[in-house]
C-alpha positions in Angstrom: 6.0 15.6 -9.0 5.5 12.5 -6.7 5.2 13.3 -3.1 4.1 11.9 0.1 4.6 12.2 4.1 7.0 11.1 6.1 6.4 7.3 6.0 6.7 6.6 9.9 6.3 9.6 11.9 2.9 9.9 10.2 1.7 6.7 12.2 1.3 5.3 15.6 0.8 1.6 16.0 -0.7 1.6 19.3 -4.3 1.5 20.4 -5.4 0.7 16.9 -3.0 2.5 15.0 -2.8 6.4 14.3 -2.7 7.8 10.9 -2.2 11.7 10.5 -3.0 13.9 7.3 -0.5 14.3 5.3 1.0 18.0 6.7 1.0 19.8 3.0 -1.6 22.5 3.0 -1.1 22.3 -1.5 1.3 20.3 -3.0 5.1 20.7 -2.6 5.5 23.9 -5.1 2.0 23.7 -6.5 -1.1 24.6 -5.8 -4.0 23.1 -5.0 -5.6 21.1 -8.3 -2.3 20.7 -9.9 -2.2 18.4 -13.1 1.8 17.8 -12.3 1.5 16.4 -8.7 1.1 12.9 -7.2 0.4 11.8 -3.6 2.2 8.7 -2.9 1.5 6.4 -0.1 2.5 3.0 1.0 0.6 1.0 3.5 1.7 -2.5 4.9 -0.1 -4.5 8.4 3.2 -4.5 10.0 3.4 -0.2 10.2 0.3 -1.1 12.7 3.0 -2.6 15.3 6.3 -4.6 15.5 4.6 -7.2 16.7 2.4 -7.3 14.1 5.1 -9.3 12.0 7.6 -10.4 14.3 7.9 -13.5 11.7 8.3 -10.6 8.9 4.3 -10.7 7.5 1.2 -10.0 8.8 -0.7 -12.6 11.1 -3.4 -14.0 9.5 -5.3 -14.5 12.4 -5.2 -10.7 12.5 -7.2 -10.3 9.2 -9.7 -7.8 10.4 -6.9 -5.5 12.5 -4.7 -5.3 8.9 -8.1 -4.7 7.3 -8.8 -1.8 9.4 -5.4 -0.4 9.3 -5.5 -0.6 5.6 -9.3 1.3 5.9 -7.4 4.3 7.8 -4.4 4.2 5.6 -5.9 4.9 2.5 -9.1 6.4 3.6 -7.0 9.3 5.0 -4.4 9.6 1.7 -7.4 9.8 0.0 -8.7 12.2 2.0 -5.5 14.0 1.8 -5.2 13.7 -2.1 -8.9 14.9 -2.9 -8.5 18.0 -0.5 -4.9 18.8 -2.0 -7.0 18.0 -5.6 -4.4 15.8 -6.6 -4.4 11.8 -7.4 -3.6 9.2 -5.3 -1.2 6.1 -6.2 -0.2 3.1 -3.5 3.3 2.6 -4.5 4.0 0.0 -2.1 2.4 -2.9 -0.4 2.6 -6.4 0.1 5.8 -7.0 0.1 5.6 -10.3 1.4 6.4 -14.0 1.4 4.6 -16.8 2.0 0.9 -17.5 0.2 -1.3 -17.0 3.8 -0.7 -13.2 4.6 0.5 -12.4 1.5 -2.8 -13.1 -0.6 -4.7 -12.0 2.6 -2.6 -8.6 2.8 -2.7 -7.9 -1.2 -6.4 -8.2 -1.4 -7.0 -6.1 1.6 -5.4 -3.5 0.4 -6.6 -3.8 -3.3 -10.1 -4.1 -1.9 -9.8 -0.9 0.2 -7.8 0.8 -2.8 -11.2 -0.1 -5.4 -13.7 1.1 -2.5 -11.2 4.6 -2.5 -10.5 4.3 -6.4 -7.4 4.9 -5.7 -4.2 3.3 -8.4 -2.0 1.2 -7.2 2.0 -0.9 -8.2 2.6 -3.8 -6.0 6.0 -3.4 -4.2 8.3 -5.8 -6.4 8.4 -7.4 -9.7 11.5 -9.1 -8.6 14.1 -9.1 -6.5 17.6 -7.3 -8.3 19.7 -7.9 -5.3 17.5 -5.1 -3.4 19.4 -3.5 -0.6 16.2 -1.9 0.6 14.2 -5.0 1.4 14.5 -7.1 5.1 13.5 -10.1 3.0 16.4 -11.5 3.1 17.6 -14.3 0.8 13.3 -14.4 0.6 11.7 -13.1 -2.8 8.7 -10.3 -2.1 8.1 -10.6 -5.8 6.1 -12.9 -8.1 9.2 -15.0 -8.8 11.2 -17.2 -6.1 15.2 -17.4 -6.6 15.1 -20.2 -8.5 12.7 -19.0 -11.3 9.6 -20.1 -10.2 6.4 -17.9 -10.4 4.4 -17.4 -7.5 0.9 -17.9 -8.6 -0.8 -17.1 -5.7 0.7 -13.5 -5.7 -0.3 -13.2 -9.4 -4.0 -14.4 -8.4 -4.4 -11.8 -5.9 -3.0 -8.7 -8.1 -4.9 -9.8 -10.8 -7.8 -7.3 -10.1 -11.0 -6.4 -12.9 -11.5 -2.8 -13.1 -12.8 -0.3 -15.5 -10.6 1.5 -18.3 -13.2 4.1 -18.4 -16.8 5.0 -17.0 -18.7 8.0 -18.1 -19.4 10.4 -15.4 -18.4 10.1 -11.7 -17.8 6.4 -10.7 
């Protein structure tokens, strides 16, 4: 079973940005350790304020306040997942447009995810006419409308890691 918290209420974007534990004292109908659960999470720079991306992405210029959102994002789930002795997966982030914040925002958070080892699916492969997104007639995933791959977006997703490690990594 996938879980996770409420995405907003868990956050405040002011002074810095808030982030909560997760309120689950075990998993959702399991117990702490359970080989059947999943804590989800999603992180973005723009749950650190709305005027973070008024234009709809992170501000570059604003590289180290995404940076340290992203730190307290994922450094709590973690925290959350290895008390509740479940993994942790990123199931959205990114989700942006143009090469600037977008590479800046998906190595950020891939960064922080390899520091946390923590797994990870970028938000969209491609578009499908999703109702879901504020992107608009925009493309959050590695292909624009008309067909064309967004190399930059591949780039930054395309992340060495290690299949398998003996021990505790």
């Amino acid at each position: 079973m996938w879980f996770e918290p409420v995405p907003m209420p868990d956050e405040v974007g002011i002074m810095g940005g808030y982030v909560f534990p997760v309120g689950f004292e075990k998993p959702p109908g399991g117990e702490i350790g359970s080989d059947k659960h999943v804590l989800n999470a999603h992180t973005y720079c723009c749950q650190l304020s709305e005027a973070e991306c008024a234009t709809g992405e992170p501000q570059v210029e604003h590289a180290d306040r995404c940076l340290k959102w992203h730190e307290k994002r994922i450094g709590t789930r973690s925290e959350d997942a290895q008390r509740l002795g479940v993994p942790l997966v990123l199931t959205e982030f990114g989700a942006c447009l143009t090469e600037g914040p977008c590479s800046q925002e998906i190595n950020q958070v891939g960064q922080v995810a390899d520091e946390h080892l923590v797994g990870w699916a970028y938000w969209q492969f491609k578009t499908y006419a999703d109702l879901t997104t504020s992107a608009g007639t925009g493309s959050e995933g590695f292909w624009e409308q008309d067909g064309t791959l967004q190399d930059y977006k591949v780039k930054a997703l395309a992340r060495a890691y290690m299949p398998t490690t003996q021990g505790i990594l």
